[in-house]
LUMRO-255630 format. One record per residue (C-alpha): residue number from 1; z, x, y. Coordinates in Angstrom, 2 decimals. Example, Ala and Ser with C-alpha at 12.3 -4.5 7.8 and 13.67 -1.06 7.14 Angstrom:
BEGIN
GUZA 1 7.80 12.30 -4.50
GUZA 2 7.14 13.67 -1.06
This chain:
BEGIN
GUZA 1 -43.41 -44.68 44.51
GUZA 2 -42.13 -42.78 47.70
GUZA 3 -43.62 -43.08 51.14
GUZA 4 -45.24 -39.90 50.79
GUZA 5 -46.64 -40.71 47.84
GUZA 6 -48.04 -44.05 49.06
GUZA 7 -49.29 -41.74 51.93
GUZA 8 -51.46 -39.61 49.93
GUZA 9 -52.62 -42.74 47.74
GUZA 10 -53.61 -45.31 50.93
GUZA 11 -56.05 -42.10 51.97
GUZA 12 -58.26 -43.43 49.15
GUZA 13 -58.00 -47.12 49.09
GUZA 14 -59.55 -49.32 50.80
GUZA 15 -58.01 -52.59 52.29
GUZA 16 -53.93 -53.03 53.71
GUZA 17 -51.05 -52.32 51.99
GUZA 18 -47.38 -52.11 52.52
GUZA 19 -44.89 -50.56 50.13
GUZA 20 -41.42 -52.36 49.86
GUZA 21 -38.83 -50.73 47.59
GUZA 22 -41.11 -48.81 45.89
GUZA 23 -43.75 -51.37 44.91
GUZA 24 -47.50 -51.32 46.90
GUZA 25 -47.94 -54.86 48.18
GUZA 26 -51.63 -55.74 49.73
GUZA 27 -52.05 -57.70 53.13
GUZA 28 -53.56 -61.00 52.67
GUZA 29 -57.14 -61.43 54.93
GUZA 30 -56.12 -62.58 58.36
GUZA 31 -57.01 -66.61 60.05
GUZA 32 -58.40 -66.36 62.84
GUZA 33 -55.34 -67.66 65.12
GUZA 34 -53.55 -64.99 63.76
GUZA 35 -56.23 -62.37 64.62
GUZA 36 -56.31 -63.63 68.30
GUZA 37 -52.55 -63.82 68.64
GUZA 38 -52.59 -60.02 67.41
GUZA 39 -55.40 -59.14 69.74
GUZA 40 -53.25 -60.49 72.44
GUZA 41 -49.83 -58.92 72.09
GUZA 42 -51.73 -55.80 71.67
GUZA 43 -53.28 -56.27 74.74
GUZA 44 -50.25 -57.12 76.49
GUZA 45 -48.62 -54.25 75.19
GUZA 46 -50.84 -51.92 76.24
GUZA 47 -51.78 -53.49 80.40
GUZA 48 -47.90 -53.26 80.22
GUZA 49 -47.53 -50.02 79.74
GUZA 50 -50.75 -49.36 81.44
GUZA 51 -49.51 -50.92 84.90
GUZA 52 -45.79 -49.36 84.82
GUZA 53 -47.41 -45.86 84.37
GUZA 54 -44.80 -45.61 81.02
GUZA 55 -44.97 -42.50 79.01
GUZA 56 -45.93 -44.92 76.47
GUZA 57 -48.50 -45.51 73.77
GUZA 58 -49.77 -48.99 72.25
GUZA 59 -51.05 -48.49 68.32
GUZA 60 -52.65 -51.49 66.82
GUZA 61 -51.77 -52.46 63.25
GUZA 62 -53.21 -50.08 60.30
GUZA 63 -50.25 -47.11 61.34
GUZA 64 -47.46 -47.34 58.82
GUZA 65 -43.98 -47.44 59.59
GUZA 66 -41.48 -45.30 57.20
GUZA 67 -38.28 -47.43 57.29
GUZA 68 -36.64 -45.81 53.79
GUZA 69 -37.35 -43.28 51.17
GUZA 70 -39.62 -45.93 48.92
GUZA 71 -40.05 -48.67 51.93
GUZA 72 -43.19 -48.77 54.63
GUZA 73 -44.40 -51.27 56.77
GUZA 74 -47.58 -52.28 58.82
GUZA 75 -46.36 -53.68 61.91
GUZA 76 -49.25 -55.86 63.80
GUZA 77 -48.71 -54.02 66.85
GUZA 78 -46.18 -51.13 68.45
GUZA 79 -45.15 -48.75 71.03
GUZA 80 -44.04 -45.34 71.00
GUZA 81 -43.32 -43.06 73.79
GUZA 82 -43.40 -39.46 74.70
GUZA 83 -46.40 -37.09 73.00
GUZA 84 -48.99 -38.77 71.62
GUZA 85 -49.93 -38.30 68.25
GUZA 86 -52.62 -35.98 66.62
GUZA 87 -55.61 -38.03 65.92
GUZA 88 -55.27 -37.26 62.35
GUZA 89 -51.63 -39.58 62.27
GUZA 90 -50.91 -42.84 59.67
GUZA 91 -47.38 -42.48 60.29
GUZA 92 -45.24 -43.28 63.15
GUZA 93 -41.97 -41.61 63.35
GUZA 94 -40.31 -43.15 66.28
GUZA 95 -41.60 -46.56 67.38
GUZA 96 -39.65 -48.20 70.26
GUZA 97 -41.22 -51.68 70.23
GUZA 98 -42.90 -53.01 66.52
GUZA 99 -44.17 -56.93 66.82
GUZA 100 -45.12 -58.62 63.38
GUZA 101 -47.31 -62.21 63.99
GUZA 102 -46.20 -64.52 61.64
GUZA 103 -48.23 -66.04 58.51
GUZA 104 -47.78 -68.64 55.75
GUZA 105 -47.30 -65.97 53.23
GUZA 106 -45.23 -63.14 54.94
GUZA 107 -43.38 -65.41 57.81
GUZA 108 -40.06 -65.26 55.41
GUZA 109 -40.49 -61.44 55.14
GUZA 110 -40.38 -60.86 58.48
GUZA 111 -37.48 -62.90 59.65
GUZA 112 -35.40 -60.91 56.80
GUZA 113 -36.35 -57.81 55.37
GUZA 114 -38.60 -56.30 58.21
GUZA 115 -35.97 -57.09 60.56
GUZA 116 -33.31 -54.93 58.56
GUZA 117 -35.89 -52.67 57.76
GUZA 118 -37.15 -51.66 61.12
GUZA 119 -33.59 -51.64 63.37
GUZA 120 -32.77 -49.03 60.61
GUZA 121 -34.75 -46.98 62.26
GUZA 122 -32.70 -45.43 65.93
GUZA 123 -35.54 -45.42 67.81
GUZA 124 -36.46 -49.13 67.35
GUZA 125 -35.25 -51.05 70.89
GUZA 126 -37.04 -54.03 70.25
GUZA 127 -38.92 -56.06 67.58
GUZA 128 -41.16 -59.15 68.20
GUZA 129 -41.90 -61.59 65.77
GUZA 130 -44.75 -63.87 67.67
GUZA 131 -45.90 -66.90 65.87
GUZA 132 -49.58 -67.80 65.82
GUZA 133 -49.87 -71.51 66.66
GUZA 134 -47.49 -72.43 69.71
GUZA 135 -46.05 -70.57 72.66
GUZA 136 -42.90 -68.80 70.86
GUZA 137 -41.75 -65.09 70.18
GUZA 138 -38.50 -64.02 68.27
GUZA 139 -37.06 -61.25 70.35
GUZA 140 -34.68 -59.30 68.60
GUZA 141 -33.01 -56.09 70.72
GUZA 142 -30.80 -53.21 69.71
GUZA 143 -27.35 -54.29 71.81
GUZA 144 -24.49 -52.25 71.41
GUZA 145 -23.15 -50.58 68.18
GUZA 146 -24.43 -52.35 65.55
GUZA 147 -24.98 -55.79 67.13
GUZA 148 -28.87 -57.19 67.29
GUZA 149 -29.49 -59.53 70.08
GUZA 150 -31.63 -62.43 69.76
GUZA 151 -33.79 -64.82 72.17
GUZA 152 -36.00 -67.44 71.58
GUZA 153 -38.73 -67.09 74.18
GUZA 154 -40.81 -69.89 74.97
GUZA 155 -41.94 -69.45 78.56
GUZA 156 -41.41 -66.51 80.81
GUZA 157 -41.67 -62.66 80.30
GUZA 158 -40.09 -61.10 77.67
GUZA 159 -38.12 -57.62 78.90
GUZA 160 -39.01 -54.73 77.27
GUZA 161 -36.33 -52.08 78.03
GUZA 162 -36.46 -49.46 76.73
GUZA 163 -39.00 -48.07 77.58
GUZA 164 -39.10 -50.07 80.98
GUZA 165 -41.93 -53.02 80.36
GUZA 166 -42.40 -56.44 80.43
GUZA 167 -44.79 -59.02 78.68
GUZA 168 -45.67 -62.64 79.92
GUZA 169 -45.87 -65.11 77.61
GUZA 170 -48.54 -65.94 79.23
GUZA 171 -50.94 -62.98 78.51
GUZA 172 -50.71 -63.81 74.82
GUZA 173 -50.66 -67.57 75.22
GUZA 174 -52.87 -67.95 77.52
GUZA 175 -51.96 -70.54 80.76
């Protein structure tokens, strides 16, 4: 199946789904420190962008991701800058910033294949992989070329740049 073909079928369907290579994969049911982690780096995202005044715009997860012809993914939270996007949007083209929180059954996927997947994309600056239970976010930046950069952030703020934004570990930790 092609993107645009899981498109046009995920209108209908109720629940979460990904495709990978092709295949439609559905997204487990959420616990609840992984709904609250979510809720947080979405929130964080969004006062970020909200107090630098940033051409910017925080999307939840349920907006897919196109990262090849047959490959789509449902990011738990990302950012995207310039126009905003007609109401009527599942897709988003450009994403700057996409954050995945980790669980049991996908924590293996994300570390790997979402990782290659999503810094195919130009646009992507930044991915987050934020796990659930203890104070600790994969950062993983577009450097130079080819090269990925990344930290292991376990207390401070996290730079976001691009698009110019910064997250305290704090905000989705609490103190």
């Amino acid at each position: 199946m092609t993107v645009d073909e899981y498109l046009a079928w995920a209108r209908d369907v109720p629940g979460r789904h990904e495709l990978i290579d092709g295949e439609i994969y559905a997204i487990s049911p959420e616990a609840a420190g992984h709904a609250k982690a979510k809720y947080a780096v979405q929130t964080a995202l969004l006062n970020g962008i909200r107090n630098r005044k940033l051409p910017c715009h925080m999307l939840p997860d349920g907006m897919t991701v196109r990262v090849g012809q047959s490959t789509a993914f449902e990011p738990d939270a990302l950012v995207y800058c310039g126009q905003e996007l007609a109401q009527s949007a599942v897709e988003v083209p450009a994403p700057v910033i996409v954050v995945e929180v980790l669980s049991p059954s996908t924590g293996r996927y994300d570390a790997t294949a979402k990782l290659v997947g999503y810094f195919k994309l130009p646009s992507v600056a930044h991915y987050l992989i934020v796990d659930p239970g203890e104070p600790l976010v994969i950062h993983h930046a577009r450097g130079n070329g080819s090269d990925i950069l990344t930290r292991i952030v376990t207390e401070g703020v996290i730079k976001l740049d691009p698009p110019g934004l910064a997250v305290a570990l704090a905000d989705i930790y609490g103190a």
